[in-house]
N, C-alpha and C positions, 0 to 999 in steps of 0.2 A: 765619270758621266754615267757608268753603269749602274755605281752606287745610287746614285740619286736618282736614278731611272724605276732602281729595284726598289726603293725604299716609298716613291710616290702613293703606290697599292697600301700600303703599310699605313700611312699617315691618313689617306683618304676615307679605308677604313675603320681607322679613330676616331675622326672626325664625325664620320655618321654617326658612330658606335655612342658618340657620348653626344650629340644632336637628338638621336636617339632617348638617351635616358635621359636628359634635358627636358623636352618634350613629353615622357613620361613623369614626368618628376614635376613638371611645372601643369598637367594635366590633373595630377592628383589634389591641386589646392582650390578652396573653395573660393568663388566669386571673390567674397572678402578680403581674403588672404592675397589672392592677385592685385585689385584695387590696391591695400595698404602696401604692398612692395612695388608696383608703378610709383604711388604717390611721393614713397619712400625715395624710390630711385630719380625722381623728376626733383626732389627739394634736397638733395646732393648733389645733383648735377647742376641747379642754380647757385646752390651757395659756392660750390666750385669755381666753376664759368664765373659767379661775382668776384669772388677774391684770385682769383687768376687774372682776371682784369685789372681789380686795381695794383697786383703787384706789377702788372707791366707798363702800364701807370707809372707806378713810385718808378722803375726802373730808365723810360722814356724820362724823366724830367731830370733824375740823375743824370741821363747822359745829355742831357740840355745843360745842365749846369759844368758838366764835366769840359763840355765843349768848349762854353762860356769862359769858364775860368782856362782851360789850356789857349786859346787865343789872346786873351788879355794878354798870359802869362808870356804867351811867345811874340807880342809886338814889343813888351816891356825889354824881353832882354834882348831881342832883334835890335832897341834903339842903343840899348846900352854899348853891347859889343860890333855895332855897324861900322862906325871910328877906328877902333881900333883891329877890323880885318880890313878896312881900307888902306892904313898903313901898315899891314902886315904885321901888325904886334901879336902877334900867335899866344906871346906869352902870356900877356894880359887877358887875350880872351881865354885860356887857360884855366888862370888864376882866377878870373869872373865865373867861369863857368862852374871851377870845383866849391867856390862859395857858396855860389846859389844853390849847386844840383846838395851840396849837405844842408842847403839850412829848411828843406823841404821833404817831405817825402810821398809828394804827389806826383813828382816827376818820375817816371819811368827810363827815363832815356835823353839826351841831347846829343842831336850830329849837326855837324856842320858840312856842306858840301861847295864847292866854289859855280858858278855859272851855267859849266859842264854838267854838272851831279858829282862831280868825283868828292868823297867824303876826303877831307883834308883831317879833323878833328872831332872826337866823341866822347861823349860820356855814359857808357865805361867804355867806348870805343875811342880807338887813338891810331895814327896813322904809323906807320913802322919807322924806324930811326933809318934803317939800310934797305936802300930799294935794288932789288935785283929782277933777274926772269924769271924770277918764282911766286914774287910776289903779286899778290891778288887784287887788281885796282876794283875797288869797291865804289859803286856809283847810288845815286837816288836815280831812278827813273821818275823823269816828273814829264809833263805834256810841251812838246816843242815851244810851243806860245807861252805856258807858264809867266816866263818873265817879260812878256810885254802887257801879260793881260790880269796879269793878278797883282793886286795891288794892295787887297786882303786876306788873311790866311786860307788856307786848303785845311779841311776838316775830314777825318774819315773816322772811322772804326774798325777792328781785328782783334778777333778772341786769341788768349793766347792763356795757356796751363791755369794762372793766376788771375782768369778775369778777360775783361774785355778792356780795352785798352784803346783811350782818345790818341791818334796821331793827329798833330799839327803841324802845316808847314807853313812856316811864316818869310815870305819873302825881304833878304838882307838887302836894303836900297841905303844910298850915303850920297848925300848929294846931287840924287838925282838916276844916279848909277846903279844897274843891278850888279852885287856882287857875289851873289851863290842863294843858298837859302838855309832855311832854321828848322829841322826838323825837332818839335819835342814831344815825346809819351808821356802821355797824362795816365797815372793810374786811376781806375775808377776809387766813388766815396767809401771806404771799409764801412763805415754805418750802414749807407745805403746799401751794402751789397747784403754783410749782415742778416739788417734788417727784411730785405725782398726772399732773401734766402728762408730767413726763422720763418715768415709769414709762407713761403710756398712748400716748408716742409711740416709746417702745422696743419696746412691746409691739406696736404695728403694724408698725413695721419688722420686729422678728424674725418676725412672721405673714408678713410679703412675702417675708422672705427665705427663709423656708423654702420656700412658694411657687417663688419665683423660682428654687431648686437644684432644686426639686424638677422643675419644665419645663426647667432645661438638661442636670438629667440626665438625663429625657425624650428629651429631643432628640439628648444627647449619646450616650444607646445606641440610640435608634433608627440613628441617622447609622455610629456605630462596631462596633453590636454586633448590631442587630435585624436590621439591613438584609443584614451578611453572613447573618446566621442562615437567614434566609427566602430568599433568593439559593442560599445551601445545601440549604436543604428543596426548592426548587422543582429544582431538579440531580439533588439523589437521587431525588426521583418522577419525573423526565424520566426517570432513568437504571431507574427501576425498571421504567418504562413501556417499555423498549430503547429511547431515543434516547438512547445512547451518543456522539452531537455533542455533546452540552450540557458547554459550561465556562464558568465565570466568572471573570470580568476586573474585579479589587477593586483598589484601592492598596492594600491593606494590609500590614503587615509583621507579626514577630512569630509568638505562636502562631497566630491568626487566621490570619495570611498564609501559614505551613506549611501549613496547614489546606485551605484554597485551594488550595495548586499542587498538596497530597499528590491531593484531589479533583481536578481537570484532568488531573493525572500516572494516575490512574485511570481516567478516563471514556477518555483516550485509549489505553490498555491494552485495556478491553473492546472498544472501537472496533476495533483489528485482532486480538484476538479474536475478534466476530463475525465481519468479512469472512471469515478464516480457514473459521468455522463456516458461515457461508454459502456460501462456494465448495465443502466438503465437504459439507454438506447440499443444497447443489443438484445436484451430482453425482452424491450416491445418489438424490436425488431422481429424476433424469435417467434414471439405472440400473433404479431401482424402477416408471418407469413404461415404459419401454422393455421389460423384462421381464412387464411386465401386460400391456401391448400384443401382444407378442408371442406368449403363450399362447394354445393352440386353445381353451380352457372361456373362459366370461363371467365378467366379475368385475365387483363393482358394491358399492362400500363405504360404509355409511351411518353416521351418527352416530346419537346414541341416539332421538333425536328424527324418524328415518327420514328425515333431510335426506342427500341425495346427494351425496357426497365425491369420488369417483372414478370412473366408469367406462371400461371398455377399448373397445376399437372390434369385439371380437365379441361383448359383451352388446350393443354399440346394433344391431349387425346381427341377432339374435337377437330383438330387442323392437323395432325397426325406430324404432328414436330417431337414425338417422344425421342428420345437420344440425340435430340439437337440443341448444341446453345446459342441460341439466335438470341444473347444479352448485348447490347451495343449494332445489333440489325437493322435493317430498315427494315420494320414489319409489312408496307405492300410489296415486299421482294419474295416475301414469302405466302403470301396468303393465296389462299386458291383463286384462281380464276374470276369467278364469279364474284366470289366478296372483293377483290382489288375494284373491279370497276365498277362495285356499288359503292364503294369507302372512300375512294379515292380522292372524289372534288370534296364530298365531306368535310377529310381529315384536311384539308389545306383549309377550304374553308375555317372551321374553329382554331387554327396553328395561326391565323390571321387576323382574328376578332371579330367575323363577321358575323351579325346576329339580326336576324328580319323578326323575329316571334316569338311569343314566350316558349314553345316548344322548345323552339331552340335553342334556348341558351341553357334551357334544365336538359335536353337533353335529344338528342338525335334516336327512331330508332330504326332497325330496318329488319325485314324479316326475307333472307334468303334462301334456298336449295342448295344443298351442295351435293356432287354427285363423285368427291371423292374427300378424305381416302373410303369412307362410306356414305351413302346415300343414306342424307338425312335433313331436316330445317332447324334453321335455326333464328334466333332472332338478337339482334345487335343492337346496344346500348350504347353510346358514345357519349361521354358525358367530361365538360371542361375541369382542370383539376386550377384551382387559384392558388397564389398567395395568400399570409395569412390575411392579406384588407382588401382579398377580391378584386383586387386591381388588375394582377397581369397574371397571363396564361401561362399557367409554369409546367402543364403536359396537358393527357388526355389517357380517360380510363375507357375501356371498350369492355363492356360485361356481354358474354357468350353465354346465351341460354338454348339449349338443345328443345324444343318443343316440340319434336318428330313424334311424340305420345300425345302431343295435343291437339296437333295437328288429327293425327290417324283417329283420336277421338269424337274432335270434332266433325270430320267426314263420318265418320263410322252414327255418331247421336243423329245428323242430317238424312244419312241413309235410313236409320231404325225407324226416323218420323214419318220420312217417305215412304217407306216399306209398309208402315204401320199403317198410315192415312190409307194407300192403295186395298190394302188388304181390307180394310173397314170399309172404304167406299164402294167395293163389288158385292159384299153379301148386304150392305146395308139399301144399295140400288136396284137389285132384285129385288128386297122384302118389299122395296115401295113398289117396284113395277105392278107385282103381281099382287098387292093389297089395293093401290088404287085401278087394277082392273077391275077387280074382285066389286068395287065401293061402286064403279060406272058401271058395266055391264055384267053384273052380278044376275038380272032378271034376263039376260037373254044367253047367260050359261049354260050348258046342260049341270048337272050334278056331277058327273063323271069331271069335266073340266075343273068344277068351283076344287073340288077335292083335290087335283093334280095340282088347281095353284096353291091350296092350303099347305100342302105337304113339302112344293116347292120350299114355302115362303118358311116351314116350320123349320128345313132342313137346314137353310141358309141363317136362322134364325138359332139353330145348333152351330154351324160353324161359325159364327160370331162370337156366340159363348164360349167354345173352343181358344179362337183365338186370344178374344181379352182373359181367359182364365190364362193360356202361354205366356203370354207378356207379363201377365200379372206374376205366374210364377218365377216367369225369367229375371223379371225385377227385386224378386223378392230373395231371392237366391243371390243376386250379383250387389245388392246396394243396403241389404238388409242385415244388421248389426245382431241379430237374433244367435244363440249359444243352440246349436243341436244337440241334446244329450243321447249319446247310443248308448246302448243297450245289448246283449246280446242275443240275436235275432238268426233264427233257423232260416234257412234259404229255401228250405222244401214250402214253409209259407207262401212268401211272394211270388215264388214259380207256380204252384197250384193254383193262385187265386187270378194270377194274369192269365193260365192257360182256360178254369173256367172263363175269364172276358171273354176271348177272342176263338172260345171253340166252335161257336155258331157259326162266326164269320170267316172260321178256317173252311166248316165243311159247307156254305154255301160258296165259295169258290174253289173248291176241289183243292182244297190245299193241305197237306198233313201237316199237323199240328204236333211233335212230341215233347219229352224232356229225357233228360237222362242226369241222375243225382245221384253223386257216388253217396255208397253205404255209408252209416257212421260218421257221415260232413259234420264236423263241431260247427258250432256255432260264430256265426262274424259279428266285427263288433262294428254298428253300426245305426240306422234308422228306418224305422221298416216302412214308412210311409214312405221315405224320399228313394227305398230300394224299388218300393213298388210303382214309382212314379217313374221309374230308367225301365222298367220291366214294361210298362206298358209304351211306351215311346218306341223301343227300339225292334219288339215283336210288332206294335203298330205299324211300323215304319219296314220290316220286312213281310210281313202279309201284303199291304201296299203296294211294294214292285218284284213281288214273287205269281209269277204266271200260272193257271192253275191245271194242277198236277203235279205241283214246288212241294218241295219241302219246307219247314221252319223248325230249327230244334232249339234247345235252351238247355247248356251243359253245365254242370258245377263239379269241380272235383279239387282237391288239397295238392298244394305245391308241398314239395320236400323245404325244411325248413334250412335258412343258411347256419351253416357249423362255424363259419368264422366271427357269426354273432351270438351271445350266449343268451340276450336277451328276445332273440327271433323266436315266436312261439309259430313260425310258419305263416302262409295265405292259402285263400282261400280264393280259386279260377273260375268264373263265369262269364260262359262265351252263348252269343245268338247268333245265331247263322241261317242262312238261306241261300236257297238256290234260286235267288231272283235273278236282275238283269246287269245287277251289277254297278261297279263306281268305277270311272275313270280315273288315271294315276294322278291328273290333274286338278280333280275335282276333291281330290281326298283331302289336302290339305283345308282346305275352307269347306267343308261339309261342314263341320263346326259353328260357323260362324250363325248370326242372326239372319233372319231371313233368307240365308240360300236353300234353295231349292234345286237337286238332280235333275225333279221331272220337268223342268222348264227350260232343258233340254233333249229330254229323252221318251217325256211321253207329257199329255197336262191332266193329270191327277191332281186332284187339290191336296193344299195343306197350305199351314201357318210358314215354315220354314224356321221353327223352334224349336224343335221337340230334339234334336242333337246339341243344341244349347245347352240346354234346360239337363239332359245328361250331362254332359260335359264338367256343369258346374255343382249336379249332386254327387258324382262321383269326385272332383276337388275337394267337396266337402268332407268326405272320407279320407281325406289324404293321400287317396291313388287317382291314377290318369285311362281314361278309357283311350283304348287304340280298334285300327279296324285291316284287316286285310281283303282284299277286295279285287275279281277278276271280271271284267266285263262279257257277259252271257255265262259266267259260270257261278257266281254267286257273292255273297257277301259275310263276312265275320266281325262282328264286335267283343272286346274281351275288356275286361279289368279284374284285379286282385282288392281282396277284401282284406283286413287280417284277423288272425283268429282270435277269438274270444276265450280267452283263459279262466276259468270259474273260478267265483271271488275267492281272490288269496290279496293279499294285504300288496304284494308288488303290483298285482292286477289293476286294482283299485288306485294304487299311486299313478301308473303306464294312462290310465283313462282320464284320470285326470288331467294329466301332462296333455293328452291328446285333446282334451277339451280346451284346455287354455292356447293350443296350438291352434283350435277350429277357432276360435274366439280371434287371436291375431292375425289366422286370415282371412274373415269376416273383414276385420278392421284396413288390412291391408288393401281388402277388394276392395271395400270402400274409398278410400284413400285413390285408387288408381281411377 
């Protein structure tokens, strides 16, 4: 019991185990394949089921005939030897019985038994000559009534080694009298059986053998047919998937075997194909981002899902993502603040197809502030990227353009018109005031007044002239493509000739006027009209807010030249100074600019609010930068460096030229800005 206890685990899982690969194995065939093995299996199973039928058939009528003929057979000799077991002639039924049971050989068997059942006589059975206590009384068991109620033979069947085998029992009546009864075995028909036999061991064979073609054709097209098939399938989905290495290595010949190379002869076709397409595709690839890169605007390309595709190296400087790779990001996760919730309904919007106007669909723009990682404007381009037939939205480009120069331009040309307008309408408003007094009550002026307004009207009629000559210069200086040829020009000139300007006007308000020029100053190289035009601005401009009793000086003297340049022939220093009132630390940086004015906070002396421009950009022109140090109530200094002027030597002459094609590009430059 243990055994089979132990061994249940053992069998159970075999049973899975090949349920299992059954299952898998019956998994792997195609629709087709199952259909023709059902169909297979269902017209086996009919032709079976038919000829299993009719053998039991043939078999059933056999043992009808079988029946048949042991009945007849056993009333026949029932009549014969009835007579003589009624008189007890033993002998003669003996000698009847061994004739008949030889002259046949469908009889199996004859007994005879007397009333009781007890066999008295048989064939090949016989009753013993000496009866003792040992001997075995041998009976037919038959049904109590038997002999009152059977009149016709007893019919049955019992397999035995050699067959199934008719028993008949034929009741012995004589005269009325029951006197035992007839037992005979009928063998079944040898033909019939034969025959039922050939036919149901044909019929299993033909079941096997269908069977048996039917797994080697299985086997024989998985092996021949299936295996390239699927070999093929799994080639073209590598190949569909672009792995254009895949080939297969079959023995086959034939179509199949065409089939094969013609697929190999293909996959390695597209193989140097792609390469082909990959060296041209990485090249404009190469092209296309070298050209992004290269552009001043931001560019930053998303797919529809706002995952970041591209960006150039001046959108990360722009949004300050330098050393980040934000490729596969959602770019509102990173954008500043301000641009997410100007972009944001936007970028769904176009990732949707939503489109109200033609703006829109060429192109969104917006123009924001950003206040980190520096404060600057910019303005954004959104613009839909298609397929090639326009159809569907296959991302979105956002071009970044920094405008914070156009912007501060644009304010700054607003301010110069505004400045400019103000500044013309105050001296242009007096000249009317005091001309149409002048025109109405001219007869009831004294002469003393008509004169004070003439002088007025003259004065303000000079500072007009002033101004529009400033402008005009400031203009022509900042936007003017003009080439200055210098020259080289003595400093002690423009010092002497601005100190006569302004010596009258030094000593009518107590103000000392001097110079101081070192001995032997060489010569600078430069332009002596645009030197004398900074000399008069910036003495102008300290007489102005020097109080009187100030000083004013104008220094020039030689820098030591640098030694680690062998081409530096030295500069040349000139500083204006005064002891005016001073610039605040504040105010220093935009003194520079167009129209600011000091004294429009500090006292209201007139002026344009140009004449430190208008330096600013003749000394540019020179190639150096005026600076200024400045203490308020203790005075003020302006300086710049000249360079020296070398007498003509052949380097000299090369050096000025350079320096002219240098003033030329940034003429061109200023313009351009």
């Amino acid at each position: 019991m243990s055994f089979v206890d132990a061994g249940k685990p053992t069998l159970l899982a075999f049973l899975k185990t090949l349920r299992e690969v059954i299952a898998r194995w019956w998994s792997e065939f195609t629709l087709q394949t199952r259909l023709m093995a059902a169909a297979t299996l269902a017209v086996s199973l009919i032709m079976s089921g038919l000829t299993f039928w009719a053998v039991n058939t043939i078999q059933q009528d056999a043992r009808i005939n079988d029946t048949r003929f042991g009945r007849d057979l056993g009333l026949l000799l029932a009549a014969n030897v009835a007579p003589q077991i009624a008189e007890n002639n033993l002998t003669e039924v003996a000698r009847f019985s061994h004739r008949f049971y030889s002259s046949t050989s469908s009889v199996r068997y004859m007994i005879y038994a007397d009333e009781d059942g007890r066999i008295f006589f048989g064939i090949p059975f016989s009753e013993s000559e000496v009866q003792n206590s040992l001997t075995i009384q041998r009976r037919i068991q038959l049904p109590e009534d038997y002999a009152k109620s059977s009149e016709l033979p007893m019919v049955r069947q019992h397999l035995t080694p050699d067959g199934e085998v008719t028993d008949v029992f034929v009741p012995l009546m004589h005269e009325g009298n029951y006197l035992g009864v007839l037992a005979i075995g009928i063998n079944p028909n040898p033909t019939v059986v034969a025959s039922s036999n050939l036919t149901r061991d044909v019929t299993i064979a033909v079941f096997i053998s269908i069977w048996v073609m039917v797994i080697l054709g299985a086997v024989f097209n998985a092996l021949t047919i299936t295996k390239p098939i699927k070999e093929l399938l799994v080639g073209v989905k590598n190949i569909a998937a672009g792995n254009f290495k895949q080939r297969i290595d079959l023995p086959f010949g034939g179509e199949l075997g065409e089939l094969i190379h013609s697929f190999n002869e293909m996959a390695e076709r597209l193989e140097r194909y792609e390469e082909q397409n990959i060296e041209e595709l990485t090249a404009e690839k190469a092209k296309l981002e070298t050209l992004v890169s290269t552009i001043a605007d931001g560019a930053v390309l998303l797919d529809t899902n706002f995952k970041v595709i591209l960006i150039n190296p001046t959108a990360r400087r722009i949004f300050g993502w330098e050393g980040s790779n934000l490729n596969g990001e959602n770019v509102l996760h990173h954008l500043p603040g301000t641009v997410t919730m100007e972009l944001t309904r936007p970028l769904y919007q176009i990732a949707a197809g939503e489109t109200s106007t033609d703006r829109e669909r060429e192109g969104e723009e917006f123009r924001i502030r950003l206040t980190e990682p520096t404060p600057r404007t910019v303005r954004i381009l959104l613009t839909r990227v298609f397929d090639q037939y326009r159809e569907t939205i296959k991302g979105i480009a956002m071009t970044v353009q920094d405008i914070t120069r156009e912007v501060e331009l644009n304010e700054a040309k607003s301010q110069f018109i505004s400045n400019v307008s103000h500044e013309l309408r105050t001296p242009l408003f007096n000249i009317k005031s005091f001309i149409e007094t002048l025109h109405e009550y001219g007869e009831d002026l004294s002469e003393t007044e008509r004169q004070e307004f003439l002088e007025t009207a003259n004065s303000e009629t000079d500072r007009l002239t002033r101004l529009v000559n400033d402008v005009l210069d400031l203009s022509r200086l900042e936007t003017s493509c003009r080439i200055y040829h210098f020259e080289p020009v003595d400093m002690a000139g423009p010092v002497e000739q601005t100190l006569r300007t302004y010596q009258l006007n030094a000593r009518d308000k107590g103000i000392e006027l001097v110079h101081d020029i070192a001995p032997h100053l060489p010569p600078v190289l430069g332009h002596y009209d645009l030197l004398l035009q900074v000399f008069d601005n910036l003495v102008g401009n300290a007489l102005k807010f020097t109080e009187p009793g100030g000083r004013v000086a104008i220094r020039a003297y030689q820098l030591e030249p640098n030694r680690n340049h062998h081409h530096d022939t030295g500069r040349v220093r000139i500083e204006i100074s005064d002891t005016g009132i001073g610039i605040d630390l504040e105010d220093q940086e935009a003194i520079f600019e167009r129209f600011f004015r000091v004294e429009n906070r500090v006292h209201t002396l007139e002026g344009t609010g140009l004449g430190l421009s208008i330096v600013r950009n003749i000394i540019e022109k020179h190639h150096s930068r005026v600076y200024l140090i400045s203490e308020v109530g203790v005075g003020t200094t302006f300086w710049f460096d000249l360079d020296v002027c070398v007498e003509k030597q052949p380097e000299v002459e090369h050096q000025v030229a350079n320096e002219t094609a240098i003033a030329k590009d940034t003429d061109s430059a200023t313009v351009v800005l």
